[in-house]
PDB file with one MODEL, atoms N, CA, C and O in Angstrom:
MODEL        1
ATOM      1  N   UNK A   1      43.996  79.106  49.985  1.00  0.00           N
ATOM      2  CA  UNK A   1      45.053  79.776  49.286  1.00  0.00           C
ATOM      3  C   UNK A   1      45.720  80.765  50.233  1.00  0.00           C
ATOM      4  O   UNK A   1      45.068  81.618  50.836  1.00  0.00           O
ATOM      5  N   UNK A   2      46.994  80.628  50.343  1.00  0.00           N
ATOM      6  CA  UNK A   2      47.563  81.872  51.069  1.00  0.00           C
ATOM      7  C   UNK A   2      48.268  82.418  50.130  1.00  0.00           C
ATOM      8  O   UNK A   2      48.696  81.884  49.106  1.00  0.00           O
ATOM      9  N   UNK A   3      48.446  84.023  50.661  1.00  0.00           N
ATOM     10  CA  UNK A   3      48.823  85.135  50.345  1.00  0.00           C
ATOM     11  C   UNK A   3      50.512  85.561  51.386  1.00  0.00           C
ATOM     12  O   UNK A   3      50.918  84.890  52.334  1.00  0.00           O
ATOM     13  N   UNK A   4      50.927  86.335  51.038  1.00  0.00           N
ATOM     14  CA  UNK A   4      52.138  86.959  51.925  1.00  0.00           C
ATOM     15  C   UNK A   4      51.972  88.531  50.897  1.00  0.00           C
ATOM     16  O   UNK A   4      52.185  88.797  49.714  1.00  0.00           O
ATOM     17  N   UNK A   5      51.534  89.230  51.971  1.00  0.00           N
ATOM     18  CA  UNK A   5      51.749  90.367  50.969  1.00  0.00           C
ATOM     19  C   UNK A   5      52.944  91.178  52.133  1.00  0.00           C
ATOM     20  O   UNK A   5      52.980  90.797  53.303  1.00  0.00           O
ATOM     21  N   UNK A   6      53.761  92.174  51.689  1.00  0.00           N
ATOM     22  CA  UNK A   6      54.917  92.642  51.745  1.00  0.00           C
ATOM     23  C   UNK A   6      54.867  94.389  51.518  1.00  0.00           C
ATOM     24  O   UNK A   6      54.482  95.003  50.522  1.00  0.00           O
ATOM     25  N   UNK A   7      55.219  94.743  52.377  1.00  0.00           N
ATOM     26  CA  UNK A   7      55.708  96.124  52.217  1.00  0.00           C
ATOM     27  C   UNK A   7      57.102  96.577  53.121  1.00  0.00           C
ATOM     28  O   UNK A   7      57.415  96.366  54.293  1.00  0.00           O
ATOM     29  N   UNK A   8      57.913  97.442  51.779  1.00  0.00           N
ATOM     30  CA  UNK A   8      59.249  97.204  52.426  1.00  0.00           C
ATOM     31  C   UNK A   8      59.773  98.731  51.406  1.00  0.00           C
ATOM     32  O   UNK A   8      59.117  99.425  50.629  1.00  0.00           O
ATOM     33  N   UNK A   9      61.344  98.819  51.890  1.00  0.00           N
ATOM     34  CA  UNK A   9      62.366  99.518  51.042  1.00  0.00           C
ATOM     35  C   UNK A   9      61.867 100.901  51.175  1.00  0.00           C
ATOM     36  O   UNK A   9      62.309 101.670  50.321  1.00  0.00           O
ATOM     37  N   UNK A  10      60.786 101.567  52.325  1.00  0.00           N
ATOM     38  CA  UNK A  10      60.285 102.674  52.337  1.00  0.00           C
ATOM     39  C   UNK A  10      60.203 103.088  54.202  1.00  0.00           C
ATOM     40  O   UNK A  10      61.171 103.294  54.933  1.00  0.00           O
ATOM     41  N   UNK A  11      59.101 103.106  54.489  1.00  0.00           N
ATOM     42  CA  UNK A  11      59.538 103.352  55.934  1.00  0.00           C
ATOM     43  C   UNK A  11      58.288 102.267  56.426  1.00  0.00           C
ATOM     44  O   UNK A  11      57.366 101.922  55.687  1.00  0.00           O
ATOM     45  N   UNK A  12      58.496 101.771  57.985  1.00  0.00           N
ATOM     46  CA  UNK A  12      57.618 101.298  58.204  1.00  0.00           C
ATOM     47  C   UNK A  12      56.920  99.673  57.640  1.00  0.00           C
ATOM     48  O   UNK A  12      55.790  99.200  57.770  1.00  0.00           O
ATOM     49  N   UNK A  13      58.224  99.116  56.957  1.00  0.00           N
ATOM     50  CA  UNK A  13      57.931  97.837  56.562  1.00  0.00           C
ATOM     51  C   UNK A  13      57.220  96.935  57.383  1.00  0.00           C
ATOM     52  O   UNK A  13      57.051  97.081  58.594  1.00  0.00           O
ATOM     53  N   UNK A  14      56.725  95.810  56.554  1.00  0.00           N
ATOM     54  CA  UNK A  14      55.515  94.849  56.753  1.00  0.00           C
ATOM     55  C   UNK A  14      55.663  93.653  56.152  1.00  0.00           C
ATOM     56  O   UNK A  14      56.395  93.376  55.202  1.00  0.00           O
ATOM     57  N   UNK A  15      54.795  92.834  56.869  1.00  0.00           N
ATOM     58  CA  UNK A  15      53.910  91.601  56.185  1.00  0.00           C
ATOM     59  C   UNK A  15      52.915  91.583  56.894  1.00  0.00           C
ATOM     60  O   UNK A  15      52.549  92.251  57.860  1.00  0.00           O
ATOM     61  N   UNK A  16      52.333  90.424  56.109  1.00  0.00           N
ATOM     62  CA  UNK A  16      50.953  90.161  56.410  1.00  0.00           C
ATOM     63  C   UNK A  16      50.116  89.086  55.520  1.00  0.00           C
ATOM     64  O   UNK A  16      49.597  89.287  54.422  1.00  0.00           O
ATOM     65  N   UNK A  17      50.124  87.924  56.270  1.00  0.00           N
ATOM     66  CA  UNK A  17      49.728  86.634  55.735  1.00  0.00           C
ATOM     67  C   UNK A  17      48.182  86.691  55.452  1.00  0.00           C
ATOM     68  O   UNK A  17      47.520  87.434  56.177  1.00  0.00           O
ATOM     69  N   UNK A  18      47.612  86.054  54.570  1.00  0.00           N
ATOM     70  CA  UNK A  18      46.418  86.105  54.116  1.00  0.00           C
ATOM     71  C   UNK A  18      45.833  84.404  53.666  1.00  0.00           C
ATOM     72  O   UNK A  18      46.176  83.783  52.659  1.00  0.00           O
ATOM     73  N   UNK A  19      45.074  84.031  54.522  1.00  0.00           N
ATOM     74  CA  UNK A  19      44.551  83.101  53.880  1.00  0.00           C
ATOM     75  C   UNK A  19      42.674  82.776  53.375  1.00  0.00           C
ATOM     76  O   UNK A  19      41.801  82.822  54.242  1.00  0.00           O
ATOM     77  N   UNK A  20      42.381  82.510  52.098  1.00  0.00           N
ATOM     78  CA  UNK A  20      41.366  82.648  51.726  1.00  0.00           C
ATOM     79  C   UNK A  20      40.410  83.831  52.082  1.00  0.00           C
ATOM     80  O   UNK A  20      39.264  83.660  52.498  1.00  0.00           O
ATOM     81  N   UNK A  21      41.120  85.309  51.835  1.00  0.00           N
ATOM     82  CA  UNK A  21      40.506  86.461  52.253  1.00  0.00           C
ATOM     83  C   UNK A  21      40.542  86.964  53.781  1.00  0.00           C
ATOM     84  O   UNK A  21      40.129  88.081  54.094  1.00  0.00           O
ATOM     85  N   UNK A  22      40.982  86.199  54.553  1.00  0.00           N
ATOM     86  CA  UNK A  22      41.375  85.883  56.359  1.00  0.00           C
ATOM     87  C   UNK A  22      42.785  86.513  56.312  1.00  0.00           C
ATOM     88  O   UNK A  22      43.636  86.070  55.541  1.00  0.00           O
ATOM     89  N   UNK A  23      43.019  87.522  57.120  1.00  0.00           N
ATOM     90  CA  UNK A  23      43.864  87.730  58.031  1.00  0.00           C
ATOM     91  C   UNK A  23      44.568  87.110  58.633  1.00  0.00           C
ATOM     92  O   UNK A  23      44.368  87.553  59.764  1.00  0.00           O
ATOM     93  N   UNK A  24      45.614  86.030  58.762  1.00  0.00           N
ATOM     94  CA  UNK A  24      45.933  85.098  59.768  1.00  0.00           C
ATOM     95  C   UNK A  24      46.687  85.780  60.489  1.00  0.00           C
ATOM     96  O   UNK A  24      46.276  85.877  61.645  1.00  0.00           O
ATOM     97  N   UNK A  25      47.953  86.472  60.197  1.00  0.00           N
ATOM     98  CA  UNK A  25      49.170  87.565  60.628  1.00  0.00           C
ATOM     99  C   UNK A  25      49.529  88.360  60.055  1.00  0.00           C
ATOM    100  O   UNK A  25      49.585  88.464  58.830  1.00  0.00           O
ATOM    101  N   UNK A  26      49.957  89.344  61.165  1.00  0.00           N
ATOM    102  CA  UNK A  26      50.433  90.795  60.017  1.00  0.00           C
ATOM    103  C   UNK A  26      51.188  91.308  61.497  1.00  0.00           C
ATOM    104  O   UNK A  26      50.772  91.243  62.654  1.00  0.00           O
ATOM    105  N   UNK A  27      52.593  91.890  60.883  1.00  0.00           N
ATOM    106  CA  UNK A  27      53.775  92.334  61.640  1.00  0.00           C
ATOM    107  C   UNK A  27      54.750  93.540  61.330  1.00  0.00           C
ATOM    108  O   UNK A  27      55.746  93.309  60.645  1.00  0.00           O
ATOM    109  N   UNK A  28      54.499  94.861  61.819  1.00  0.00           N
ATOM    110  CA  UNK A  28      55.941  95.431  61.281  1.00  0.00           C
ATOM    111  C   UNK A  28      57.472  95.057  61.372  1.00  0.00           C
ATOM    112  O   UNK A  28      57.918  94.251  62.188  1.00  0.00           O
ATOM    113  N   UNK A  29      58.138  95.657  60.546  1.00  0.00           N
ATOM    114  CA  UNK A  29      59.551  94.892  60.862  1.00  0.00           C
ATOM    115  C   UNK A  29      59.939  95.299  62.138  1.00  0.00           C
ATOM    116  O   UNK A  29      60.459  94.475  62.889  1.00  0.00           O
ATOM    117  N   UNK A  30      59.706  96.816  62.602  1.00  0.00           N
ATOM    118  CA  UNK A  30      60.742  97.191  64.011  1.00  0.00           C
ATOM    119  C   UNK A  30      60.127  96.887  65.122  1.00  0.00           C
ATOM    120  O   UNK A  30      60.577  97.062  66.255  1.00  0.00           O
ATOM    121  N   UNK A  31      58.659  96.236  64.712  1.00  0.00           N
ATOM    122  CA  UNK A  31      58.767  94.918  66.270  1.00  0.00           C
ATOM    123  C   UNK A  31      59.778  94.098  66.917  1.00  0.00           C
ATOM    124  O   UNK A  31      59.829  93.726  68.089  1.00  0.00           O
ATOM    125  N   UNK A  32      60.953  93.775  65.488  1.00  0.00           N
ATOM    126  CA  UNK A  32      61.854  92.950  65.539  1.00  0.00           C
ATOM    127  C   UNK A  32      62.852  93.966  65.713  1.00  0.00           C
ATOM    128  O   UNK A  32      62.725  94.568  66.780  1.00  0.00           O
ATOM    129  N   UNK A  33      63.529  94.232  65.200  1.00  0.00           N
ATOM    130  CA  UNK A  33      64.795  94.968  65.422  1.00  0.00           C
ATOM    131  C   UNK A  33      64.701  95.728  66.054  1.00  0.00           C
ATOM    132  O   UNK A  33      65.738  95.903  66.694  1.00  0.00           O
ATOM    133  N   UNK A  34      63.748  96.551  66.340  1.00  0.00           N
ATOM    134  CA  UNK A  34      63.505  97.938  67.362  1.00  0.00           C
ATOM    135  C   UNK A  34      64.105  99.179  66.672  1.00  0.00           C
ATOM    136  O   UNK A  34      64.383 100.197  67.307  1.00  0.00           O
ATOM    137  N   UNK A  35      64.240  99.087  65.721  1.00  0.00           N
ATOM    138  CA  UNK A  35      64.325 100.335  64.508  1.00  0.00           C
ATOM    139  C   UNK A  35      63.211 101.128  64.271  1.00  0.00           C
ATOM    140  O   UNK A  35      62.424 100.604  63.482  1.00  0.00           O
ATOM    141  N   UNK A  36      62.816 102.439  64.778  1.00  0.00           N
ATOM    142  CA  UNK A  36      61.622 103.207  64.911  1.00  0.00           C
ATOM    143  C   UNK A  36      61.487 103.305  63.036  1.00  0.00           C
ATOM    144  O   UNK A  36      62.533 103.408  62.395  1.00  0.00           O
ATOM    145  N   UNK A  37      60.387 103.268  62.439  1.00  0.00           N
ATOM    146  CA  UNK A  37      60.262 103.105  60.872  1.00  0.00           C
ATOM    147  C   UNK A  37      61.041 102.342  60.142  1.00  0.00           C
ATOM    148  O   UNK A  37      61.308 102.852  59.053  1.00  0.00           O
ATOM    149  N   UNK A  38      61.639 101.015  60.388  1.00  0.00           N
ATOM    150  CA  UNK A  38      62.604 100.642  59.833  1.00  0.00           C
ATOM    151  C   UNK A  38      61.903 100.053  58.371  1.00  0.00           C
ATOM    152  O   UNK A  38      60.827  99.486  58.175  1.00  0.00           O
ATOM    153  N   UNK A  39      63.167 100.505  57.311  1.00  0.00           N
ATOM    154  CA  UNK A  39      62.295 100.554  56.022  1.00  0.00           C
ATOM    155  C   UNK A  39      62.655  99.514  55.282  1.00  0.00           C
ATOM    156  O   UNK A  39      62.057  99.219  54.247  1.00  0.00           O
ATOM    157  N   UNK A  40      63.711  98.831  55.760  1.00  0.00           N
ATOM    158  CA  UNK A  40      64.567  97.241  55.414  1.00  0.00           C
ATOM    159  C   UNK A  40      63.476  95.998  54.644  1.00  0.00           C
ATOM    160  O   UNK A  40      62.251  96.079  54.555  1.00  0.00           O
ATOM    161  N   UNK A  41      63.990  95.347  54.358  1.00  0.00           N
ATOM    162  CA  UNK A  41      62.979  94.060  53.706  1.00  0.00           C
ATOM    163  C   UNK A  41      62.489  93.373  54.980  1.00  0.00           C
ATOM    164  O   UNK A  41      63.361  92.956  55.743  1.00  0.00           O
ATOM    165  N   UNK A  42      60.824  93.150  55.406  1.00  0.00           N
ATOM    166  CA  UNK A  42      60.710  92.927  56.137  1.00  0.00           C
ATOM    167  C   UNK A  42      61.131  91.461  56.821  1.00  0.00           C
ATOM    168  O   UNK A  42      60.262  90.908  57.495  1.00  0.00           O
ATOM    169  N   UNK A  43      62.313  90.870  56.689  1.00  0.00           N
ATOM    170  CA  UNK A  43      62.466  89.177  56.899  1.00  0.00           C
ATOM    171  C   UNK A  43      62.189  88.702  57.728  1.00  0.00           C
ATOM    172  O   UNK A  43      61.902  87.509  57.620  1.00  0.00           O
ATOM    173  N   UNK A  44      62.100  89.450  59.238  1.00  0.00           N
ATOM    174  CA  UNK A  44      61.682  89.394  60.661  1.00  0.00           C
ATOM    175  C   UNK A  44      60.261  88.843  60.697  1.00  0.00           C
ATOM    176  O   UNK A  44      59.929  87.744  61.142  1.00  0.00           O
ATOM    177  N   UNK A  45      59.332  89.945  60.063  1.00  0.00           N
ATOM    178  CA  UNK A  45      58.172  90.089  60.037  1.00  0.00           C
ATOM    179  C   UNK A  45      57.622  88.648  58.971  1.00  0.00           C
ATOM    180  O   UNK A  45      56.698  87.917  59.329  1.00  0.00           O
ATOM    181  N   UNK A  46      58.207  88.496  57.960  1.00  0.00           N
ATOM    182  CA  UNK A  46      57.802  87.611  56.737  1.00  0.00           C
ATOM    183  C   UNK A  46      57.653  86.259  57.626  1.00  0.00           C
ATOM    184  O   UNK A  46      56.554  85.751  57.845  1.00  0.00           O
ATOM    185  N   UNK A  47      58.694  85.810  58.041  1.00  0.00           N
ATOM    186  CA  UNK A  47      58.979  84.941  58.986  1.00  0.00           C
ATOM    187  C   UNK A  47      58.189  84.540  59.946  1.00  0.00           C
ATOM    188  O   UNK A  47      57.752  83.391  60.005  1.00  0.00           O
ATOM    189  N   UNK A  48      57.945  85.409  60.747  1.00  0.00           N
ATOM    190  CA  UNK A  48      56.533  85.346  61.745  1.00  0.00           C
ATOM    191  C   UNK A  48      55.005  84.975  61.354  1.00  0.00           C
ATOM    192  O   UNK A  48      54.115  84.366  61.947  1.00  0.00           O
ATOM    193  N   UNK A  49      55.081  85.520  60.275  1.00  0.00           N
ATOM    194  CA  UNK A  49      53.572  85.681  59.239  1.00  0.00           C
ATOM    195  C   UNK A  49      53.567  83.726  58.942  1.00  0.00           C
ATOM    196  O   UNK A  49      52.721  82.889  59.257  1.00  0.00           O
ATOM    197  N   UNK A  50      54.605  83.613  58.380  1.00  0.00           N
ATOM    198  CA  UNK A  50      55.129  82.228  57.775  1.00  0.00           C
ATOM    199  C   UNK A  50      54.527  81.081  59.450  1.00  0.00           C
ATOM    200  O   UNK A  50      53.822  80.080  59.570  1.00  0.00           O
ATOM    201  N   UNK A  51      55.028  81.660  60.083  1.00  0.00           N
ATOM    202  CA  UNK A  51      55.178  80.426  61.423  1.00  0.00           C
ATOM    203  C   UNK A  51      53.800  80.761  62.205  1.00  0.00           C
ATOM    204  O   UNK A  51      53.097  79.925  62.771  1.00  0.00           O
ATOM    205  N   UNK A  52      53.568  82.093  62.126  1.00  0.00           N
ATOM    206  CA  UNK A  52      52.205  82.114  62.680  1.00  0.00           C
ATOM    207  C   UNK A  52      51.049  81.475  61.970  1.00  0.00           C
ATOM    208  O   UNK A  52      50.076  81.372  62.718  1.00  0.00           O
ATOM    209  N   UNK A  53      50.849  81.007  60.744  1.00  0.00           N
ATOM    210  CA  UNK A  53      50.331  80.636  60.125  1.00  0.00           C
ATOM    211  C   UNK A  53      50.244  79.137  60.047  1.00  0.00           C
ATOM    212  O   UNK A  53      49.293  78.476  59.632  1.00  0.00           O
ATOM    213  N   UNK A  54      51.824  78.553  60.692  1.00  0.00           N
ATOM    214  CA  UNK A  54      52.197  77.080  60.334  1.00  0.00           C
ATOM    215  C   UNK A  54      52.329  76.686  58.994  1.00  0.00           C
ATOM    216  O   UNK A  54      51.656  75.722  58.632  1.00  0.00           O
ATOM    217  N   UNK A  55      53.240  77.376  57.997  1.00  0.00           N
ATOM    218  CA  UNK A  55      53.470  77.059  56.706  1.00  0.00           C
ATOM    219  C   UNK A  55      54.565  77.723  56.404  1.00  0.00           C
ATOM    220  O   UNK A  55      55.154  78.600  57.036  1.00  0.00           O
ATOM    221  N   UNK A  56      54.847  77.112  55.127  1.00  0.00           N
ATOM    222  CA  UNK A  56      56.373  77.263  54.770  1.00  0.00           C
ATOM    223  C   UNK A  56      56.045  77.962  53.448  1.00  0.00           C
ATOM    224  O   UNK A  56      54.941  77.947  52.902  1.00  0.00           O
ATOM    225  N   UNK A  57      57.242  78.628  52.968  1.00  0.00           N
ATOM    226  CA  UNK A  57      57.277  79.094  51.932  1.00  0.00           C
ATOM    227  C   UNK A  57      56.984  78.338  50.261  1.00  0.00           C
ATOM    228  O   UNK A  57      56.572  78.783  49.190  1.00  0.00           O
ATOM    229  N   UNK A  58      57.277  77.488  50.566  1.00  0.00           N
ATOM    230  CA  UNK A  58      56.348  76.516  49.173  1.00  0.00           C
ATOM    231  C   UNK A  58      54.805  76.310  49.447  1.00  0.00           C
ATOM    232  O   UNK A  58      54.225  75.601  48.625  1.00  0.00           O
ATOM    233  N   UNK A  59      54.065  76.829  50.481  1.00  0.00           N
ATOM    234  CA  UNK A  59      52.468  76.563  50.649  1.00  0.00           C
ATOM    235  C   UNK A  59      52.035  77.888  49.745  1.00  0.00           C
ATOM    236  O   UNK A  59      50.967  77.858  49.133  1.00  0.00           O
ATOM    237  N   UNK A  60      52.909  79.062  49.682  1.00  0.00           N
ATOM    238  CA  UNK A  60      52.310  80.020  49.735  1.00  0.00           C
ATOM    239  C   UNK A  60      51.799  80.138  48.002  1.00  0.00           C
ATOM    240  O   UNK A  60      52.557  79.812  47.088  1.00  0.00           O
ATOM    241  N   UNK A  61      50.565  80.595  47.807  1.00  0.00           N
ATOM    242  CA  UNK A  61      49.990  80.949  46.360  1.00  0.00           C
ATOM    243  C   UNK A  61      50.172  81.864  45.421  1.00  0.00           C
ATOM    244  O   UNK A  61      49.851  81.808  44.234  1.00  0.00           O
ATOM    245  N   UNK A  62      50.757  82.796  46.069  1.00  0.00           N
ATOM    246  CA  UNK A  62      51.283  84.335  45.596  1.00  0.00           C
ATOM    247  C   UNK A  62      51.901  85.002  46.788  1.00  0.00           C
ATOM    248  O   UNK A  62      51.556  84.904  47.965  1.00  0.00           O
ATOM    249  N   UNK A  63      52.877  85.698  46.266  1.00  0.00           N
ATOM    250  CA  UNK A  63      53.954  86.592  47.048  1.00  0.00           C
ATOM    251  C   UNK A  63      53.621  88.468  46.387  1.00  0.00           C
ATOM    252  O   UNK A  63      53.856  88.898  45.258  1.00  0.00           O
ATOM    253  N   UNK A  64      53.107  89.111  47.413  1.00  0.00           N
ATOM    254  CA  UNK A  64      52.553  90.749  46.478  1.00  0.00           C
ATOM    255  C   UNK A  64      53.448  91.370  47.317  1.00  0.00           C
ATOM    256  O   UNK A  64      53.807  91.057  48.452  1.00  0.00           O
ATOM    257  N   UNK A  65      53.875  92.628  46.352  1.00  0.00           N
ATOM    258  CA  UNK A  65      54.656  93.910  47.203  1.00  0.00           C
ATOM    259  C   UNK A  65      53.870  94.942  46.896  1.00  0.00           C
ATOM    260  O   UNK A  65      53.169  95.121  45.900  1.00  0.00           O
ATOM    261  N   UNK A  66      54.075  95.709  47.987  1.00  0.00           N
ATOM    262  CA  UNK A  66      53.208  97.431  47.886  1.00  0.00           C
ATOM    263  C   UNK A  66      54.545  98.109  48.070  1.00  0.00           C
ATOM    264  O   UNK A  66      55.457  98.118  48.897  1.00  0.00           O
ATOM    265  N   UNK A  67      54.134  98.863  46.530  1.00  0.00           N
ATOM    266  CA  UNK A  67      55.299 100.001  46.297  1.00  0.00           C
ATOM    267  C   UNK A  67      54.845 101.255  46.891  1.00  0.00           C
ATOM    268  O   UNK A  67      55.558 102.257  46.839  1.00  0.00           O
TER     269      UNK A  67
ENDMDL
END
């Protein structure tokens, strides 16, 4: 089962892929853009999580956000 959990719209946005309790990837967004805290939806990061993993967005089991 994978996971994509998400943190965004605050400072310091994220993802971070999860499969069967495993860690596979996890990325801030201003790795990508080079925005020091960038608080944007992480799409950069989601993306990476997605390909680092080798799966697409229909594999995934649940999509979580941290408010």
């Amino acid at each position: 089962m994978y996971i994509l959990g998400i943190s965004g719209l605050y400072h310091d946005s994220a993802a971070a892929l999860i499969r069967d309790g495993e860690i596979i990837a996890a990325a801030q967004e201003e790795r990508f853009t080079r925005v020091k805290h960038d608080a944007h939806i992480p799409v950069n990061a989601m993306r990476y999580c997605l390909r680092q993993g080798g799966i697409t967005s229909g594999d995934l089991e649940a999509v979580v956000y941290y408010d």
